[in-house]
C-alpha positions in Angstrom: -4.8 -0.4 22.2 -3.1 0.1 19.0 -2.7 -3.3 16.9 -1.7 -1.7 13.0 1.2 1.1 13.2 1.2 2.1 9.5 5.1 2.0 9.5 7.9 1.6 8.4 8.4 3.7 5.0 10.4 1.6 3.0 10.9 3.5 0.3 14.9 4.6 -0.3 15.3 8.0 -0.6 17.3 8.5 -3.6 16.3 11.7 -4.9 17.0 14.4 -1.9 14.5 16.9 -3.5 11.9 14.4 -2.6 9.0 16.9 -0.8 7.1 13.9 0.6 9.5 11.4 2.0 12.3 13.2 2.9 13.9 12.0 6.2 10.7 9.3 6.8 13.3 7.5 4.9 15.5 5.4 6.9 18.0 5.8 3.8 19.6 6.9 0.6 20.7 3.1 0.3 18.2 0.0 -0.7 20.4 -2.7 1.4 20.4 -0.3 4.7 17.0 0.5 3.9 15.8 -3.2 4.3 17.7 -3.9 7.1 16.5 -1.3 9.5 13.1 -1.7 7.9 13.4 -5.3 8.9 14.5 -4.5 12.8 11.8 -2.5 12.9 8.9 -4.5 11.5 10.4 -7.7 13.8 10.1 -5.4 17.1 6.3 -3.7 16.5 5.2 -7.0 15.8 6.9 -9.5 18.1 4.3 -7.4 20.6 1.4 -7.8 18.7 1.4 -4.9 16.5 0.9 -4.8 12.6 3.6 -3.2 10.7 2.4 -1.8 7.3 5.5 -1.6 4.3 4.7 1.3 2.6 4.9 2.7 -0.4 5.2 0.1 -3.2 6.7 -0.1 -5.6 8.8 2.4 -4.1 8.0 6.7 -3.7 11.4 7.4 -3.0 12.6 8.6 -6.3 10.0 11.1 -7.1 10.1 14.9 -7.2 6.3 15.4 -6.6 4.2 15.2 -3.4 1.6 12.7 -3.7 -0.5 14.4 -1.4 -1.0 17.0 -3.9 -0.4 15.4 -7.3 -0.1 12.3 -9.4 4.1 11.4 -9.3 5.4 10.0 -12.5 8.5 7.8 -12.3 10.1 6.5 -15.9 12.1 3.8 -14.3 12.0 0.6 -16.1 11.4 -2.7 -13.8 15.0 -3.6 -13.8 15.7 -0.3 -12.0 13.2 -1.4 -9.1 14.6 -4.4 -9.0 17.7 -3.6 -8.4 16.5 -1.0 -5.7 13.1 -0.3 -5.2 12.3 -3.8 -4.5 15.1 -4.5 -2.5 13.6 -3.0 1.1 10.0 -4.6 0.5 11.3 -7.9 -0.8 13.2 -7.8 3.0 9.8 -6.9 4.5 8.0 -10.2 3.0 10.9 -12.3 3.8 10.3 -10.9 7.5 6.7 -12.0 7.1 5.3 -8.2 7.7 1.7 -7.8 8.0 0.8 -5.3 5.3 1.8 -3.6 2.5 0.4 0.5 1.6 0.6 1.0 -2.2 1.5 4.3 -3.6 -0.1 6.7 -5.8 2.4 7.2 -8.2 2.4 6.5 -12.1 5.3 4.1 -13.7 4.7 4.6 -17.8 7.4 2.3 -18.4 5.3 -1.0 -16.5 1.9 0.2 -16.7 0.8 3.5 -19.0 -2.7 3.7 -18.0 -3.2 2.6 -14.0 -1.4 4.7 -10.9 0.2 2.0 -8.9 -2.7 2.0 -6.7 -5.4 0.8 -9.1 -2.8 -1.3 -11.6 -3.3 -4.8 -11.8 0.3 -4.8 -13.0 1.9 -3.5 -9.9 -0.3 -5.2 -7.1 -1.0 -8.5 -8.6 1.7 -9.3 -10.8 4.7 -7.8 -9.0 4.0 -7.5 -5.6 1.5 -10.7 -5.2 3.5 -12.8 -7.9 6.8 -12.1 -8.1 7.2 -11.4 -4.6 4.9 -13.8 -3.3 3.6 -11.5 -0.9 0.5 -12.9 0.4 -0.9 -10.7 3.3 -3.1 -7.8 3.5 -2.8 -4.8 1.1 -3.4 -1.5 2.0 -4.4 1.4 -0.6 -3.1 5.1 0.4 -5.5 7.5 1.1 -7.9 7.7 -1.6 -8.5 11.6 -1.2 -5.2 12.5 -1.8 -4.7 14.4 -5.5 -2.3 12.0 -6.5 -5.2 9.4 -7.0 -8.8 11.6 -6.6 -8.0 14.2 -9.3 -8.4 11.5 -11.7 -10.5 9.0 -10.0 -13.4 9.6 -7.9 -13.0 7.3 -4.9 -16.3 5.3 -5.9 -14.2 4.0 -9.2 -10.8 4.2 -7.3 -12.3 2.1 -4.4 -13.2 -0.7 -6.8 -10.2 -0.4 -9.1 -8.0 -1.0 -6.2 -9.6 -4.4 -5.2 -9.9 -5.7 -8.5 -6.0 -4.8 -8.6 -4.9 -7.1 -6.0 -5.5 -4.5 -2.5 -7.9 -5.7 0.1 -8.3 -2.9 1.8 -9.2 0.8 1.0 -8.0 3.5 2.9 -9.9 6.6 3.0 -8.8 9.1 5.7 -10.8 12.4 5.6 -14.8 12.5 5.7 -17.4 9.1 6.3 -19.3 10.8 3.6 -16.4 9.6 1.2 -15.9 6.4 2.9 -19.0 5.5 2.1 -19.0 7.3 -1.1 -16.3 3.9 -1.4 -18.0 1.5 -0.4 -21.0 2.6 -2.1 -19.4 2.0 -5.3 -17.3 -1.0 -4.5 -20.5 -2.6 -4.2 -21.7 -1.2 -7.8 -19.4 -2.8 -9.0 -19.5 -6.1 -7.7 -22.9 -6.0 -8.7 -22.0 -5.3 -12.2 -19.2 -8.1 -11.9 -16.8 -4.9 -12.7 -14.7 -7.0 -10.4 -14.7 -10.7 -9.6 -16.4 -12.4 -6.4 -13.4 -14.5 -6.2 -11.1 -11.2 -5.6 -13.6 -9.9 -2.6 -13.1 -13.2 -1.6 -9.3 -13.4 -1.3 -9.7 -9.8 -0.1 -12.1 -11.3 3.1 -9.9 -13.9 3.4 -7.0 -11.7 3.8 -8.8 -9.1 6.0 -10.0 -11.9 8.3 -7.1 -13.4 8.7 -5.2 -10.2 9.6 -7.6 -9.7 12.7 -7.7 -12.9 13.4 -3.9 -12.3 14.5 -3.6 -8.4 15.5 -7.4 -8.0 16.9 -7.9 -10.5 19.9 -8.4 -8.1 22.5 -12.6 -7.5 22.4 -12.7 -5.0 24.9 -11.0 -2.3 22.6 -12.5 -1.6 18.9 -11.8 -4.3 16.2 -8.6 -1.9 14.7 -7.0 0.8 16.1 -4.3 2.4 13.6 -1.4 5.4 13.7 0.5 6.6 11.2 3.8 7.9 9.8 
């Protein structure tokens, strides 16, 4: 019953004091990185299960646990071109399913917005010059990295008006709905345009209209990694 497998990491783990990807990390190297990442997305879904890229732009080089706290990375985008990039750009090319953003900060590309909530990041890089065009995942929205500074009913919104289509919020329905409650404040308030929910519905219907056919088990059933 399980049709979304939030795997593989695709992040390249070049800094080994990494605490929060470690050896989820197929690799040290970007190339090797995106080729087993690629294997591995073609098998989970050539039997009808989503594979989910996470976590761009890329959590590998960062010396802080996400989990816990909000990672800054000072790399300049030529830097993740030349590696970052690399794994997820193999990923699209390999037509995965979905992408999971990170909640990391990159000063250097956008001062202001974690990766999660940057416009920046999710619409200009990943959706435009990547050309990804499938669903997008947020990372849990409780984790420190993003809630310390954003309650999840602004984070929720911020993320979708970003370029995500989906928010992922992992511990409590109380929060979810805390979420949802203020995605729809927002929409309200035309904080974020009707044509982005839009795309956003587009994008979430079309992902179950490929990975959810079965009717007799619930409309998404998800692990992680």
């Amino acid at each position: 019953g399980i049709n979304l497998d939030f795997a593989p990491v695709m992040d390249v783990a070049t800094n080994p004091q990494n605490p929060v990807i470690g050896d989820r990390a197929f690799s040290s190297d970007a190339n090797e990185v995106a080729r087993l990442g690629a294997e591995f997305i073609k098998g989970i879904q050539s039997q009808g299960v989503a594979a989910c890229a996470k976590h761009f732009p890329g959590h590998g080089d960062t010396k802080d646990d996400s989990h816990f706290a909000l990672p800054v990375l000072d790399h300049e985008l030529a830097r993740l071109r030349k590696c970052e990039f690399i794994p997820f750009i193999s990923a699209i090319k390999n037509q995965v399913a979905s992408i999971m953003t990170a909640h990391i900060l990159l000063p250097n590309i956008d001062p202001d917005s974690p990766a999660t909530i940057s416009h920046t990041i999710i619409n200009n890089l990943l959706r435009k010059e990547l050309g990804f065009k499938n669903l997008v995942i947020t990372d849990d929205m409780t984790m420190k990295g993003i809630a310390d500074d954003y309650p999840v009913d602004e984070s929720s919104w911020r993320s979708i008006r970003a370029g995500a289509d989906v928010v992922l919020v992992c511990h409590g329905y109380d929060i979810a709905r805390k979420a949802l409650n203020g995605l729809k404040k927002a929409i309200d308030n035309d904080w974020v345009e009707r044509s982005r929910v839009r795309d956003a519905l587009t994008n979430v219907s079309n992902f179950k209209s490929k990975y959810c056919k079965n009717k007799k088990i619930s409309p998404l059933n998800v692990i992680g990694s």
